[in-house]
Structure formats: C-alpha cells, structure tokens
C-alpha positions as MATLAB code, in Angstrom:
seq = 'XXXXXXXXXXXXXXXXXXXXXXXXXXXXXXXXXXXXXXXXXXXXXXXXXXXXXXXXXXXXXXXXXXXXXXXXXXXXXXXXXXXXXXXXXXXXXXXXXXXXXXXXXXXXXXXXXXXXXXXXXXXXXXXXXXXXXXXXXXXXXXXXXXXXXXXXXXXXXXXXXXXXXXXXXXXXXXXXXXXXXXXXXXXXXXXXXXXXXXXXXXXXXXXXXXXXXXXXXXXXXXXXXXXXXXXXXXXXXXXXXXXXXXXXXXXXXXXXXXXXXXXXXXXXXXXXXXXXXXXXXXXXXXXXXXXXXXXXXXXXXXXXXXXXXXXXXXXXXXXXXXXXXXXXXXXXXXXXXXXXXXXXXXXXXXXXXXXXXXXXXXXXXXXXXXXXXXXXXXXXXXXXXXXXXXXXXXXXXXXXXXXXXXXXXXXXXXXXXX';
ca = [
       0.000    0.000    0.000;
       1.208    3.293   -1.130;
       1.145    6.369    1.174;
      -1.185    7.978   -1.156;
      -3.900    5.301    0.203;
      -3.472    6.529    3.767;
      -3.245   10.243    3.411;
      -5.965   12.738    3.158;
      -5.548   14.005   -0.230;
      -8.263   14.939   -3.297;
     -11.402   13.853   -4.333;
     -10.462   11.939   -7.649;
     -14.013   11.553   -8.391;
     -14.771   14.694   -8.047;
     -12.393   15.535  -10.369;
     -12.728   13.207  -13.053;
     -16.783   14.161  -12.860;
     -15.557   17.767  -14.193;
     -12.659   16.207  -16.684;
     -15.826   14.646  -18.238;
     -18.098   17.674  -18.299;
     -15.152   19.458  -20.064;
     -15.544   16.857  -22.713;
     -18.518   17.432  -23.991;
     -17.935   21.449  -24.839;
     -16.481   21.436  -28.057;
     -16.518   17.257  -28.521;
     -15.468   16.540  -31.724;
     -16.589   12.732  -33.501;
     -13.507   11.312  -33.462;
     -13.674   12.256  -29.425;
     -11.823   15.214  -28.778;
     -12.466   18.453  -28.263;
     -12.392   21.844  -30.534;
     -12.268   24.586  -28.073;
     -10.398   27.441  -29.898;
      -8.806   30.339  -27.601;
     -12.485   32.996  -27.295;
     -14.833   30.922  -29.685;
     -18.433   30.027  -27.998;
     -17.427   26.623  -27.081;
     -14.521   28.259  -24.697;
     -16.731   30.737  -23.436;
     -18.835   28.121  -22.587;
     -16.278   26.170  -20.361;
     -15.173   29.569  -19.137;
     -18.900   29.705  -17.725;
     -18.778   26.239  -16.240;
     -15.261   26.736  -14.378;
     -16.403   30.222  -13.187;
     -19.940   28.452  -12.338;
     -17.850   25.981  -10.214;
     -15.678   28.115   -8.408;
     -18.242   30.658   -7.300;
     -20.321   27.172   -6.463;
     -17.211   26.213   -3.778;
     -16.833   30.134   -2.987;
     -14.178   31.883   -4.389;
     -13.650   34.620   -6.168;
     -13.202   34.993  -10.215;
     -10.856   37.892  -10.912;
     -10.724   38.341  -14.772;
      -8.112   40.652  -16.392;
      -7.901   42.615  -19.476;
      -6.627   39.710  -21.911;
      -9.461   37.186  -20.328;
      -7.152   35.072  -18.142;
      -9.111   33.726  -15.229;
      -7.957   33.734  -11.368;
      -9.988   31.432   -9.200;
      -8.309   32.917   -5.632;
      -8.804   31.241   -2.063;
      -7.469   33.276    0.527;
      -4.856   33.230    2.807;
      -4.516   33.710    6.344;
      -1.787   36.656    5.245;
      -3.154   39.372    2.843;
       0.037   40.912    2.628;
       2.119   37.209    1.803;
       2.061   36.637   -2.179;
      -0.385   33.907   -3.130;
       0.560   30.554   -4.744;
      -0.421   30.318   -8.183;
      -1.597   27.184  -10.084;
      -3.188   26.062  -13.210;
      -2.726   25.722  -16.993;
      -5.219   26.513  -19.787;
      -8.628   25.382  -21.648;
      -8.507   25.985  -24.772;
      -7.382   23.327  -27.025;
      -6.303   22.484  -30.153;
      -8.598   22.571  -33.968;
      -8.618   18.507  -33.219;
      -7.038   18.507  -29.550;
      -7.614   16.036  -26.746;
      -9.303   16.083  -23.940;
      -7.034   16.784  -21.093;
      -4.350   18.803  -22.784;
      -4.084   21.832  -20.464;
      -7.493   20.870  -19.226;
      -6.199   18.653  -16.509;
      -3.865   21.313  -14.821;
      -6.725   24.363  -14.706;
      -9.452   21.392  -12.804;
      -6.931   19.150  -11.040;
      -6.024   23.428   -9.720;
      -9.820   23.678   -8.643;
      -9.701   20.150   -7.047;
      -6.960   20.912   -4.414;
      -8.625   24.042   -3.779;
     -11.849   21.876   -2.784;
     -10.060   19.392   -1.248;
      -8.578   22.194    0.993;
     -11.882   23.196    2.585;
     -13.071   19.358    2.196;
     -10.431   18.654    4.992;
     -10.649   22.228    6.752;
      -7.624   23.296    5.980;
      -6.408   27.382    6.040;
      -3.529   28.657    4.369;
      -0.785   31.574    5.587;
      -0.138   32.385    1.944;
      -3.071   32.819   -0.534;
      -4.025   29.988   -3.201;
      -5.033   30.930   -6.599;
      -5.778   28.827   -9.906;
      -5.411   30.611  -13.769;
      -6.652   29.744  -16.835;
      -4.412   31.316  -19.283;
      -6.250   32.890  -22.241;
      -4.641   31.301  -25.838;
      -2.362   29.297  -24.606;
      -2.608   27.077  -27.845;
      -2.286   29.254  -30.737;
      -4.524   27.514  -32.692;
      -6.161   30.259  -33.371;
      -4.409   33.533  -32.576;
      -0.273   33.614  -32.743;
       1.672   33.289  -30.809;
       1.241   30.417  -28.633;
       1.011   30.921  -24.599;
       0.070   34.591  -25.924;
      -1.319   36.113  -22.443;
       1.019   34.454  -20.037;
       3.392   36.176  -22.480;
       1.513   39.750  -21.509;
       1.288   39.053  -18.085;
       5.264   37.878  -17.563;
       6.072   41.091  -18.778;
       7.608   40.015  -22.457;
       4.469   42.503  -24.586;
       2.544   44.733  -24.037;
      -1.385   44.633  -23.786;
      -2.174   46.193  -26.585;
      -0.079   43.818  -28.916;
      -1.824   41.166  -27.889;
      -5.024   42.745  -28.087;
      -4.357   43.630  -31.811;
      -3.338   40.193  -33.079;
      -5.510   38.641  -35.918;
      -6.778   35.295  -36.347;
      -6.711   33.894  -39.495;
     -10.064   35.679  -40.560;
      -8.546   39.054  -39.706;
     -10.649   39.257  -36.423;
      -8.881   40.916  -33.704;
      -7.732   38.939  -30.183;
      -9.817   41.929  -28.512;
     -12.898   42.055  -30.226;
     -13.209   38.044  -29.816;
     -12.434   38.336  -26.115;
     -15.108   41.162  -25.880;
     -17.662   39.093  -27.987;
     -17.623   36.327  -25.175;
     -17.589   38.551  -22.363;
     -14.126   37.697  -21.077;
     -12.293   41.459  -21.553;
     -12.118   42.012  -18.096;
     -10.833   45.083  -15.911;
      -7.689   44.085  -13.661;
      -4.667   44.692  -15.220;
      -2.689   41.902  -16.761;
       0.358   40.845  -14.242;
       2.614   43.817  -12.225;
       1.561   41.601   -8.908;
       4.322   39.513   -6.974;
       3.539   35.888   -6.620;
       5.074   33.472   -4.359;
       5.298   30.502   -7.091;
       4.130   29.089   -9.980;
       2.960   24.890  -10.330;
       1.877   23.583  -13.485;
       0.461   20.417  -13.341;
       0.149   18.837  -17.316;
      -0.290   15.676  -19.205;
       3.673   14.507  -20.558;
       2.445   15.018  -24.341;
       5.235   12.706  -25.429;
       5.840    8.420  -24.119;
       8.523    8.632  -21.712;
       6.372    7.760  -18.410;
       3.677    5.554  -20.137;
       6.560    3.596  -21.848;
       8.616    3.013  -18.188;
       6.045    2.909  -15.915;
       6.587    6.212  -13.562;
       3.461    7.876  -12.603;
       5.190   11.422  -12.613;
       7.587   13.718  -14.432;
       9.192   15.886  -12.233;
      10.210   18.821  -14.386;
      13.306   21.042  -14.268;
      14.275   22.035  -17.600;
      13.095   23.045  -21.084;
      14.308   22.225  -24.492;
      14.826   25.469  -26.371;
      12.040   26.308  -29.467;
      11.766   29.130  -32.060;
       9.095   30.128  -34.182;
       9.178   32.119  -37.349;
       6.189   33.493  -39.800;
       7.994   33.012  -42.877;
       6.489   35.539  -45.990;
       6.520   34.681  -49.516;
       5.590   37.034  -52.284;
       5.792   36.982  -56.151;
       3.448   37.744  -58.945;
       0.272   35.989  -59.899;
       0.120   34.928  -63.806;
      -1.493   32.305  -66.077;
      -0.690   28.973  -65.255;
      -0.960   28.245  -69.518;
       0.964   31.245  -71.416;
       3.494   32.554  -68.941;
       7.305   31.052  -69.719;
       9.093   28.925  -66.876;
      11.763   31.480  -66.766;
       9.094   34.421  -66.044;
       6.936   32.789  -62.838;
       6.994   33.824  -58.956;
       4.907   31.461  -57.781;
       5.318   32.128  -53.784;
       3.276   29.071  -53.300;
       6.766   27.415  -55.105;
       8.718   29.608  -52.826;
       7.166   28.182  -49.599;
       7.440   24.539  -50.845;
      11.357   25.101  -51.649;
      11.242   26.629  -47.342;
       9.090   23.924  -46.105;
      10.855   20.749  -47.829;
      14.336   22.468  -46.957;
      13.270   23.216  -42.656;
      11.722   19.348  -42.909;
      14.768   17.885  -44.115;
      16.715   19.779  -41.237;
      15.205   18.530  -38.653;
      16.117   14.555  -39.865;
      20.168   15.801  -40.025;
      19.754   17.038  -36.109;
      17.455   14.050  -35.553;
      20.404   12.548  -34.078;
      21.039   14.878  -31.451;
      17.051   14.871  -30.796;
      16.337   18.319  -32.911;
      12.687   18.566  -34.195;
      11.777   21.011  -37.206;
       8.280   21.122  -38.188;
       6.236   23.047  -41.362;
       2.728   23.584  -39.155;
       0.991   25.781  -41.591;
       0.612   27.638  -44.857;
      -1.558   30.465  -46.076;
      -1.428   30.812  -49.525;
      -3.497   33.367  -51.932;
      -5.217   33.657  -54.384;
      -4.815   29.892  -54.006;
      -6.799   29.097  -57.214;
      -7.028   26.878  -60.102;
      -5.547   28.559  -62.862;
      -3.550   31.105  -61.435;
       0.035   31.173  -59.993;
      -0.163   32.450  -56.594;
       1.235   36.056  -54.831;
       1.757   35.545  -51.605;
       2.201   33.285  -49.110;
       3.378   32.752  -45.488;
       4.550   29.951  -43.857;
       4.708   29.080  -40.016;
       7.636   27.204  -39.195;
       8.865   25.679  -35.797;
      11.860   24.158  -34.565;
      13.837   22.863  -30.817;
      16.615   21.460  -29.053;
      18.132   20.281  -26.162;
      20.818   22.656  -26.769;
      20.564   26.320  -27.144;
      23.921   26.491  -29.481;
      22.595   23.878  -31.947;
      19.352   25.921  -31.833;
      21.485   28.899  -32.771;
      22.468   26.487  -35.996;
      19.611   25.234  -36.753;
      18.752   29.330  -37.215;
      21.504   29.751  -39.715;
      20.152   26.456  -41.625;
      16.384   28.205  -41.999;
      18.066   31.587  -42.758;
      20.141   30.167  -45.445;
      17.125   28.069  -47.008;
      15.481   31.202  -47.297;
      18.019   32.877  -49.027;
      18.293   29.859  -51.854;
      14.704   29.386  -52.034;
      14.059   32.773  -52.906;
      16.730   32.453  -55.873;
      14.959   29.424  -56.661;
      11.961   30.287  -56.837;
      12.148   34.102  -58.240;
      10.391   35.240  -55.237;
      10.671   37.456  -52.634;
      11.370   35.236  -49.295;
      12.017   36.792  -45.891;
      10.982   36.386  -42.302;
       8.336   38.384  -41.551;
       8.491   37.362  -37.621;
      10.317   35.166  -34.829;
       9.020   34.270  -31.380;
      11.015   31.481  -29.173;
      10.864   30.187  -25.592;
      12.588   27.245  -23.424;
      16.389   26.792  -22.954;
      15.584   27.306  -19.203;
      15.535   25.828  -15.877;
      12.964   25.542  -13.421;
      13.340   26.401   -9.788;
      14.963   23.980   -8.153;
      14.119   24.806   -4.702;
      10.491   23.653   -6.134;
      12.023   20.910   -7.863;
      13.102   19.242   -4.573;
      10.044   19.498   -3.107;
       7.682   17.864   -5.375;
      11.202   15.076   -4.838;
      10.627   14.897   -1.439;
       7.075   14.693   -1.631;
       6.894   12.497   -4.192;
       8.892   10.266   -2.135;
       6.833   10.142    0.901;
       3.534    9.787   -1.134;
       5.761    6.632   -2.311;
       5.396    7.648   -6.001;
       7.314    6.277   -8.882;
       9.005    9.658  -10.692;
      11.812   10.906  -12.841;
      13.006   14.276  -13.954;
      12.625   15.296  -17.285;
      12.970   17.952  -19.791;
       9.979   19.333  -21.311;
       9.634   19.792  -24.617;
       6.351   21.078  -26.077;
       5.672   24.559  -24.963;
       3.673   25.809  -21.483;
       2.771   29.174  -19.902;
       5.198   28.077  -16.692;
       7.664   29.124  -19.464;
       6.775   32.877  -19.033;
       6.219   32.724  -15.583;
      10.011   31.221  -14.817;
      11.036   35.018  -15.638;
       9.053   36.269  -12.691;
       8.740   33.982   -9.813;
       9.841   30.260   -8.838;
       8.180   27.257  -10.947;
       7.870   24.565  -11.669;
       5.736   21.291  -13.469;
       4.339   18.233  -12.838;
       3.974   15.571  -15.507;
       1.460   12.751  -15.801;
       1.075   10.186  -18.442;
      -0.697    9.807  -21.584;
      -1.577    6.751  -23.554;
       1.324    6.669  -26.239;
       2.518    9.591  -25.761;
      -0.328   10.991  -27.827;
      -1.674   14.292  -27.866;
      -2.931   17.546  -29.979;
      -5.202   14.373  -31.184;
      -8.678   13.133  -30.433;
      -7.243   10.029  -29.133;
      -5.335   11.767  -26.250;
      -6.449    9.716  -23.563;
      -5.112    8.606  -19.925;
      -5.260    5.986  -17.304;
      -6.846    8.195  -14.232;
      -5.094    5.604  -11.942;
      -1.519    6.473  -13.197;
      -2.768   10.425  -13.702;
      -4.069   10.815  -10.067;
      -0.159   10.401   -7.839;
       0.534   13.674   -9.824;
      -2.787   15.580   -8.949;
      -2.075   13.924   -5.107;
       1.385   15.564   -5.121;
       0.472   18.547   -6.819;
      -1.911   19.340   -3.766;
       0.951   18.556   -1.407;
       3.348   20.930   -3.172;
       1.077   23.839   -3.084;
      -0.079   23.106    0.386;
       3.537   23.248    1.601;
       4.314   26.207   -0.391;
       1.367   28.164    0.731;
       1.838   26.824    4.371;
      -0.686   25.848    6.713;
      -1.856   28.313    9.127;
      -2.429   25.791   11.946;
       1.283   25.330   11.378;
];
C-alpha cells in the first residue's frame, strides 16, 4: 500500500466528474475536443469553471486579456499567493485533457482544501491562461506572455486570427475582456500540473515527471511574395509562384530537422496560407509558419543559420521574394529547483514512482520562470499521444501527480495551523 492510500488528499471523483463535463464542450466525432482560444465553445467552459468556483466560494478575478484567477485566501493578505493552473482551450482537433487537466486538477486541491478544513498563511489561486494554444491567434502561450512582462497589452489585443478578427474584439464578444490589469503583482510561485504530451512515463512505468528544464524552441512566420500569372501562357523562366517559394522553405526546414534528428532536434512546417490559391492562377503571396527545438541552445542557434540560409536559396529558386516576416522562441531554461526538490521529497513520501525530465512542447510556466519560482508536474498519456482526439489517460496512473500537486502547493502556501 502506497502512502497515497493513507493520506488525506483529493477527491479523484470529483475531479474526473468535471474532466468529463469538459468533454462534452467542443466534442469533436472522433472524441476530442475543438475549443479554440475565445470561440463560444470556450466561453462556454469559461462559464462552467467560473460556475464551479463561485459554487465552492471563491472569487473569479478576470483581467484585461481574459485570463481567469480562481483565488482562495490566505490567512496573510500581505504574503504573495501561490499560483496554479494551466489553460482550456485546445487544439482545432485537440484532446481532452491537454491543459485541461492542470486548470481542474487546480480547482480540485482548492476543494479538497476546505473538504479537509484546511487554512492557508499564503493565498491559493488557480489561472486559466487565455490562448495558450495558438490555434487560433499567434503566438502560442500569448497572455502568459503579456502578463510575464515580455508585450505589451495592446499587442496582444491587436493580433488577428486567421479571418482578420482581432484577439480583442473576440475576447469582448464572449464577455471575457475584463478590468484588472494583466500581471505587475508579486507571486510566491508558480505549479503547473500537465499531461507529458510525449511516451517517456507511459513507456517506463513512472506515474510522474518531475520537471526542471526546457528544451529550447523558435518560431518564425515566414512571408513569400511573387506575382500571380497564367498557369498556360506565362514562360518557366518568367513565374513567382510564392506558393513554389514556400514549398522550396518547407521541404528544406523538414529535411533539417532529420540531419539534427540525431542529437534529438525537431523542425516542423505547421501551416501555410497561400493566396489567391486558385485553379488557374500562380499564386502572390504566401506565409509559412515554421517551428523548430533542441536540447541545446547552441545547436538551436544552428539550426537558425540552416532556416536563414534556405530562405536565401529558395528565394533564388523560386524568383520570389522570401524573408521572415516574424520570430518568437521560448525554453532553454531551468525551473526552480528549490520547487524541484520538493515535489522530490514529496513524491517520495507519497511513495510515487518519478523521474526528472525535460519538457519539450511549450507551457505558460515558461513565461512565468522570468518572474517567480516554478515549476511542473507531468502525468502520463496513452502513447505519448496528444494535440489528437485520441489523447487519452489511465486516471489511476494520472491521479499520484494531482495527489502531489496538492501537497506541493499546500507546503508552499503553508498551513496556518502550522
């Protein structure tokens, strides 16, 4: 018997009853979910997790880029509060837990608190970071960006979706442009409790990923332009077809990422936008969005020179016009590893099976490792799949992190009984 069986701890029921109401906002055939960042499904499950928290008594502080703060207080007013959570929005055809999990399994140890009577010195709080995806409006982890201090407001408020609606007229359409200004406050700490999105711990059989570093990524909006013409008439020697252009970048960044397979380097080509993108007619413009990471911030640094050369012979290739139009990055960091040893040591008395690991995909406790100490909690998912309907988990070998999670943020916050 592990310790986790004779501890008071959450309510996994509870729980997994609102994993499961998630699910069916935004349920997609195949099983998952489309939630995009401020569409009327996520204003729905904004509702719901605002319904809930006010349900168990606690305040909803919304600020001006829609990121929600579910806040139990502490004992202290003056002590910074503990801050948990993750995000619910998902992907076009995401999963159901992606993100999802950390912003509920939040709620649960906030319920499980006052289930077992228990005050805190320092104050609790859960977030749901607005766009963490960017699935729908770029950059990903967009407001955690704001709110870290790394852009301003009004940049984010201006960005475009793919139909040339604005982030701030969608967040005002659902109701979510709230009044409280978007970070300036000191927080104690930062836990982010998310599903592995890769096989490591469903392949070896640990229960948790105890996180302290993050592979490095950068993103780039690549733009393509040439000069539309007739597909029939017009010579070889005379096209700019940018939709030519962006194949030449996208083969070229694909093909990089198998020579730094090796050293595990990832490139990806994750969209294109091409116009007029018609029969008939050699296209103008395009842009493509491009992504690539590593381990190791000085290959990352090469694997920049790679895409910055390809664009430079694809243009002459092509007869077009090819430059990058924007670059965005994150990772190459370490998480605090005061935090780090204490999800260790707790994770030890709870009797847990763990490992540290290096995250790779990108999260919001990104941002907030420029402002305060954090850290993340993995939990396995079947396969190691995800941003996929078939994301799916084994709540037996996802609840030890949601048990440790609520002993991490209860010793953090500190119990006022002492």
């Amino acid at each position: 018997m592990s310790n986790l069986d004779t501890m008071p701890g959450i309510d996994a029921r509870r729980l997994w009853s609102t994993l499961e109401a998630s699910s069916e906002i935004g349920a997609t055939p195949g099983g998952g979910l489309r939630r995009l960042a401020l569409s009327e499904e996520d204003r729905a499950m904004r509702d719901l997790f605002a319904f809930w928290a006010r349900e168990s008594g606690y305040e909803v502080g919304i600020d001006r880029l829609g990121n929600m703060f579910v806040q139990r207080p502490g004992t202290d007013p003056k002590a910074p509060p503990v801050l948990m959570g993750s995000h619910l929005d998902t992907q076009a055809k995401g999963g159901r837990y992606d993100g999802i999990l950390g912003v509920l399994a939040g709620l649960e140890v906030l319920r499980s608190l006052d289930d077992h009577g228990i005050a805190t010195v320092r104050g609790i709080e859960v977030v749901n970071w607005s766009n963490e995806e960017g699935a729908r409006f770029q950059p990903p982890m967009l407001c955690s960006l704001v709110f870290a201090g790394g852009a301003s407001v009004e940049w984010a408020l201006d960005r475009e979706d793919k139909s040339g609606v604005r982030f701030g007229s969608a967040l005002e359409a659902i109701g979510y442009a709230g009044e409280e200004p978007v970070g300036g406050r000191e927080l104690d700490s930062y836990f982010e409790l998310h599903i592995e999105q890769g096989p490591v711990l469903d392949e070896t059989g640990d229960d948790v990923g105890i996180v302290t570093s993050a592979y490095v990524m950068a993103g780039m909006r690549i733009q393509i332009l040439g000069q539309t013409s007739h597909v029939g008439p017009t010579p070889m020697h005379h096209r700019k077809n940018a939709l030519v252009g962006a194949a030449y970048v996208a083969v070229e960044v694909n093909e990089m990422g198998w020579r730094y397979a090796p050293e595990d380097g990832k490139s990806s080509v994750a969209r294109i936008d091409v116009s007029p993108n018609l029969p008939g007619l050699l296209s103008d413009e395009a842009q493509l969005y491009i992504d690539f990471r590593h381990p190791d911030p000085d290959r990352l640094d090469a694997m920049t020179a790679d895409v910055e050369a390809a664009v430079t012979e694809s243009a002459r290739r092509s007869r077009t016009e090819i430059s990058i139009a924007e670059r965005w990055g994150f990772g190459g960091l370490r998480f605090d590893p005061g935090l780090a040893s204490l999800l260790t040591r707790q994770a030890t008395a709870l009797s847990i099976r763990f490992r540290e690991m290096a995250s790779q995909a990108g999260h919001d406790a990104y941002h907030m490792n420029n402002i305060c100490p954090t850290v993340m909690i993995f939990s396995p998912c079947k396969d190691g799949i995800t941003h996929n309907e078939a994301e799916d988990v084994d709540w037996d070998r996802t609840t030890p992190a949601v048990e440790l999670l609520f002993r991490a943020v209860l010793e953090r916050a500190g119990r006022a009984d002492g």
